[in-house]
VOGU-3710 file (C-alpha; in Angstrom, 3 decimals, decimal comma):
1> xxxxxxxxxx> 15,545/41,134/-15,081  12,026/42,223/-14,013  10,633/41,522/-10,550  8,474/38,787/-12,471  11,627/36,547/-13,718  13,323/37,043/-10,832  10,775/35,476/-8,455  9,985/32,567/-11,283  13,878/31,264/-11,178  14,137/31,958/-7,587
11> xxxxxxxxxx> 11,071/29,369/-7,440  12,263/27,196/-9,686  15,679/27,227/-7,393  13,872/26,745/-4,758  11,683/23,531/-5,908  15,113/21,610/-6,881  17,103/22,531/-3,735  13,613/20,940/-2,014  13,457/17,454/-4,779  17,457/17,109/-3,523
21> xxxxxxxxxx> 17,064/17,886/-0,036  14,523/14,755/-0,257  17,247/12,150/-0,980  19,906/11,207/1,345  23,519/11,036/0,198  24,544/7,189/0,402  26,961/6,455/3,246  30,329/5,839/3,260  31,818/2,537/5,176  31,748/3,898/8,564
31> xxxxxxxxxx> 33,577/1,651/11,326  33,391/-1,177/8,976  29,770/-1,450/7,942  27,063/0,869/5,549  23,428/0,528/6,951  20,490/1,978/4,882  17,417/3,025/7,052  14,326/3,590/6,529  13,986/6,884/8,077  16,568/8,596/6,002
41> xxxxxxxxxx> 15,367/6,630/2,813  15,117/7,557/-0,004  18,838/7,427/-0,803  20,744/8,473/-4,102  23,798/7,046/-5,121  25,558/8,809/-7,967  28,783/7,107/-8,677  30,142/3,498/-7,858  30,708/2,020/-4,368  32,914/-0,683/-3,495
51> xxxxxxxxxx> 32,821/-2,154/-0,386  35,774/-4,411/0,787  35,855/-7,894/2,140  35,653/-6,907/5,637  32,726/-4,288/5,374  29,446/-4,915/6,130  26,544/-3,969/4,125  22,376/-3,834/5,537  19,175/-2,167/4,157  16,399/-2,382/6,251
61> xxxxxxxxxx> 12,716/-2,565/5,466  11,012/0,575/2,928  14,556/1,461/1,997  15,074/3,303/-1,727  18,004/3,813/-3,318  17,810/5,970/-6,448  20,465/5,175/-8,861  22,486/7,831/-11,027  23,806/6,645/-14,664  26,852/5,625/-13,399
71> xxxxxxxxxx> 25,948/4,318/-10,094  26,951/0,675/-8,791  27,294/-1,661/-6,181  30,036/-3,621/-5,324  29,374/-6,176/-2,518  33,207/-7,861/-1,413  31,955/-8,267/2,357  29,038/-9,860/4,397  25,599/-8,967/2,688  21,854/-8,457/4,409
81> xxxxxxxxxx> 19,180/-6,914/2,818  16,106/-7,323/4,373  13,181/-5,920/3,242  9,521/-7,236/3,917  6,837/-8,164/2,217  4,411/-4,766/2,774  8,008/-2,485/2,349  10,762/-4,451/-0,043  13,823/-2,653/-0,609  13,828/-1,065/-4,163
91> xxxxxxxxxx> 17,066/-0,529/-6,172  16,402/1,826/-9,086  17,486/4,239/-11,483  16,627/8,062/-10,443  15,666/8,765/-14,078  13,326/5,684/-15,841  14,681/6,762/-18,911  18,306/6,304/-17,835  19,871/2,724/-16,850  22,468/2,235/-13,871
101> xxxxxxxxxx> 25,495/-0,080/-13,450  23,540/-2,657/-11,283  24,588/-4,655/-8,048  27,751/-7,124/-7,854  27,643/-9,405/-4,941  31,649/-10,995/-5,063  32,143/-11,873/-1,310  33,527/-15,421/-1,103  34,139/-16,045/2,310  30,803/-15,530/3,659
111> xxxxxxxxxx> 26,794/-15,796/1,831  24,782/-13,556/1,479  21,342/-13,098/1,622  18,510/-10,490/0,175  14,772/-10,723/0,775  12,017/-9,060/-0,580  13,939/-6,414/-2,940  13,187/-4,882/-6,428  16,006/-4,665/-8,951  15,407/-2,129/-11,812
121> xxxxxxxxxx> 16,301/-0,589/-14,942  20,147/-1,632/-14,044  22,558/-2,313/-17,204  23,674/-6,023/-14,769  23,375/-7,411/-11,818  25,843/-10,745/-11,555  27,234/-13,011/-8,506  30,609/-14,143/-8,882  32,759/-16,623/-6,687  30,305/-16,625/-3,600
131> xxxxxxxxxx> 27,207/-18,181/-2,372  23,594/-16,977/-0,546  20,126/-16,621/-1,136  17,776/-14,530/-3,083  14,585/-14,595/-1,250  10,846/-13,125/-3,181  13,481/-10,831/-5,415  12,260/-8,928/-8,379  14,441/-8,415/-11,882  12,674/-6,116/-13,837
141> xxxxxxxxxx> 13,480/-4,089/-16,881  17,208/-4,895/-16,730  19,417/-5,647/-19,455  20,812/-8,502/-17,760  18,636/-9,510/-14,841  21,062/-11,378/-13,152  24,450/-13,100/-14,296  25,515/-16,116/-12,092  29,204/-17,054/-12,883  31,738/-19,825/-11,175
151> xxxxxxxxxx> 29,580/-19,615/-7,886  28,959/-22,860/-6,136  25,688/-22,383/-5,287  22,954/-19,645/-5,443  19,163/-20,263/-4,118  16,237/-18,683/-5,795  13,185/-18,338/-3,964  10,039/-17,357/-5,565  12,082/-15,027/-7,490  10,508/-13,124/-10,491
161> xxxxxxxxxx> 12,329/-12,043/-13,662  10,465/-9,932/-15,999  10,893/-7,542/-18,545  14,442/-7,786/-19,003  16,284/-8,742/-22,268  18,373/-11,185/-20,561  16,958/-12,264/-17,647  19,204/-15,084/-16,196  22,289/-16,764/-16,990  24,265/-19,509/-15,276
171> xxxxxxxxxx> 28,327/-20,254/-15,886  29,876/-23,063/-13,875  27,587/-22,604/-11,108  25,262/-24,452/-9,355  21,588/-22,461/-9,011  18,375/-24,492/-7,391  15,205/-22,365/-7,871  11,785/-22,473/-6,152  8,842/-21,389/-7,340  10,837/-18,363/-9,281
181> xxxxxxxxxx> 9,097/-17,199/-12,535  11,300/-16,267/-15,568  8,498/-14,666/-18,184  8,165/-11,812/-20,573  11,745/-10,940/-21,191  13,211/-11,072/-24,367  15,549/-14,063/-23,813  14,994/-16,591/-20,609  16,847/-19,148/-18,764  21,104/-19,312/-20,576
191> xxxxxxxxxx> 22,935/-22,125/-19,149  26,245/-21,579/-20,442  29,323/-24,309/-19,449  29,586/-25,569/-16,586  26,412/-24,305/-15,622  23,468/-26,127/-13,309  20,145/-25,144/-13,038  17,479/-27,118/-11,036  13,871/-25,952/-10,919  10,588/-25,905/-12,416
201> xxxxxxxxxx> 11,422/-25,318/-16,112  7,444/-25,106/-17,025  8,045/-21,961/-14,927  10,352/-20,076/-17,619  7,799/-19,328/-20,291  6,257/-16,486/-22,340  9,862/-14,736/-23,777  9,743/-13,521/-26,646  13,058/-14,976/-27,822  13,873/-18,284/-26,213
211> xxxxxxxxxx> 12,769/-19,507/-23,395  15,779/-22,104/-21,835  19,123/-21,931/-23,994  21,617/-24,648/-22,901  24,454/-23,753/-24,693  26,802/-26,477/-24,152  24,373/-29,084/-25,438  23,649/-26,678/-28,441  27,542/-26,807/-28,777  28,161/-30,567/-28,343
221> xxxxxxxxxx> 25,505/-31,348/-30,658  26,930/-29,491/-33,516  30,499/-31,479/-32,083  32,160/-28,051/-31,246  33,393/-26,403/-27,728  32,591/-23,772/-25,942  35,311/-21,230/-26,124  33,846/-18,115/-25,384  31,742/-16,278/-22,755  28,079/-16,093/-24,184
231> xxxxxxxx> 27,743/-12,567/-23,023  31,041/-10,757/-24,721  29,608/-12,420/-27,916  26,083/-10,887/-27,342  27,620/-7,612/-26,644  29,367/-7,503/-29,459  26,593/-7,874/-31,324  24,261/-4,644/-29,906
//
């Protein structure tokens, strides 16, 4: 190897040990609680991260979290992400190209509550069995924006869900929304059984698909019962 090549791969070396050494490993549960800050942000999670119902998880302000194929959050404990209007908190994946597992909020002993945070290019992002508040959140280019399933109740404040191919679905669970915008996604608003949704339907417009499916009235109508999960038969079907 000539003096030439060596000092062009020792570059190139050189300029990915410095695009790595600009993301901070995510944190492990330390003393019962992860806490993203700003200062170390940007953060890159590679693999999946489960945090138990006694662990505490908080993002401050500005925080990014760059999200490897198989990254994903699992949420079991208390929940605050607080991010600001001038710096939200922005969950996405490290390549555009690439999706990510998404974020799982499961807690159900105690709500939890996000403000001001982006959600992107994740595969879904669902609540299950618990309660809380998203707050001026963003869905955007997910497959599923965000699946809502046997929770007893879920606020949505002027939430946005764009770009995604399924942007929201609600199963047995009780969602109120306020001044949230479901547009430009492939498929809306699915209310599957069992599901509530109160809010401004004039606000879920503009997809491509359907706008509002309720499925249990689609089923009743044609006098048959809902016997399986809308989303295993979707699916099956890409």
């Amino acid at each position: 190897m000539n003096k030439f090549c060596k000092f062009a791969v020792s570059g190139a070396l050189a300029l990915v040990a410095f695009a790595f050494a600009g993301e901070m490993p995510f944190p492990q549960v330390e003393n019962g609680k992860i806490k993203l800050l700003e200062k170390d942000s940007p953060y890159i999670l590679e693999q999946g991260v489960v945090l138990g119902a006694n662990d505490t998880f908080e993002v401050e302000p500005g925080v990014t979290v760059l999200m490897g194929e198989y990254a994903k959050l699992m949420l079991r404990g208390p929940v605050s992400i607080q991010g600001s209007e001038s710096k939200p908190v922005v969950l996405r994946s490290a390549d555009s190209s690439e999706s990510w597992n998404g974020i799982h909020f499961v807690s159900s002993s105690k709500p939890f509550e996000i403000k001001n945070m982006v959600v992107e290019n994740a595969f879904r992002n669902t609540v299950f069995r618990t309660r809380g508040i998203f707050e001026n959140v963003k869905f955007v280019n997910n497959y599923y924006g965000l699946w809502i399933d046997d929770a007893p109740e879920v606020f949505l404040s002027r939430c946005d869900f764009f770009r995604n191919r399924f942007a929201l679905s609600v199963r047995a669970s009780k969602v109120l929304a306020d001044a949230s915008w479901i547009t430009n996604n492939v498929y809306g608003l699915n209310i599957e059984d069992g599901g509530n949704y109160t809010g401004d339907l004039g606000l879920v417009k503009d997809n491509l698909e359907t706008d509002v499916r309720n499925e249990r009235e689609e089923m009743n109508n044609q006098g048959k019962r809902v016997s399986r999960n809308v989303w295993q038969r979707i699916e099956t079907g890409f």
